[in-house]
C-alpha angles and dihedrals in degrees: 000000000000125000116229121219107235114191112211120233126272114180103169128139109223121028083238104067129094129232151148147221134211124206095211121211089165141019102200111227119247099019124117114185133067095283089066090076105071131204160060121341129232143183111245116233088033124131114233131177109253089242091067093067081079109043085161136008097265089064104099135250103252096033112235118215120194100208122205100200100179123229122009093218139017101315119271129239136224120342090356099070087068095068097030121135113245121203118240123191137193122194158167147243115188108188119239091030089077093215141071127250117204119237103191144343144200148175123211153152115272109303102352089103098072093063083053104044095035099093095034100061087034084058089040086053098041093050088043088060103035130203115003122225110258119242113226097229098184095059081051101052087036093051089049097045084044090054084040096053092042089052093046091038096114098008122130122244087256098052098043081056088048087047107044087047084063092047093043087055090046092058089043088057097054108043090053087050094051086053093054094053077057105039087045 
């Protein structure tokens, strides 16, 4: 089977300005800066085989690009690049179409499009990966009181306090550290 070239966007206004683009397999919940998009990073304006849109399986089917195009207009100087607009872009590959389509686009002032382009990928990936398998709650709840009753089963008052502090500590711990797999 033949692999297709794909070119990777490049949206920018002048030749001269600098710019990335990130092939996303994930946008992290509650986070609200760059480093919630993740994934791999690309040259806009560079030729890559289409293969290369899923470099592993978590990569989604179409492929979704956050594009940093630089500038909106001709670049500022002095004082006023500072508060310059830059152009964002979120797009698209559908396989077998051969081209991106872009799915939305912004231009804003330093880290203000994230809070704009955020749902909007989060929707794109969860589309791109359809339903997600439910999780039965309750067999789980029911499976960790069953371990918790057979641990306490015969302890004293005193122990089963001793012991459900250190579970206690064991759930804290994890659920901050689930939220820093999400914060970070």
């Amino acid at each position: 089977m033949e692999n297709l070239t794909v070119r990777i966007p490049r949206s920018a206004v002048s030749r001269s300005a600098e710019g990335f683009a990130k092939l996303l397999f994930d946008v992290e919940p509650n986070v609200y800066s760059g480093f919630a998009f993740k994934g791999r990073l690309l040259r806009p304006g560079s030729h890559i085989a289409e293969s290369d849109l899923w470099p592993t399986p978590e990569y989604p089917r179409p492929a979704l690009l956050v594009e940093y195009a630089g500038p909106s207009l001709k670049p500022a100087r002095g004082h006023n690049r500072h508060a310059q607009e830059n152009l964002w872009i979120l797009w698209r590959y559908r396989p077998g179409a051969g081209k991106w389509e872009e799915l939305a686009r912004c231009c804003m002032v330093a880290e203000t499009w994230v809070s704009h382009l955020l749902p909007i990928a989060r929707a794109a990936l969860a589309e791109a990966r359809g339903p997600q398998p439910l999780i039965d709650i309750a067999a789980v709840e029911a499976r960790i009181a069953g371990l918790l009753d057979a641990e306490l089963r015969g302890l004293s008052p005193a122990q089963a306090e001793r012991v459900l502090t250190v579970v206690h500590d064991q759930l804290a711990t994890r659920i901050c550290g689930a939220h820093l797999r999400i914060a970070a």
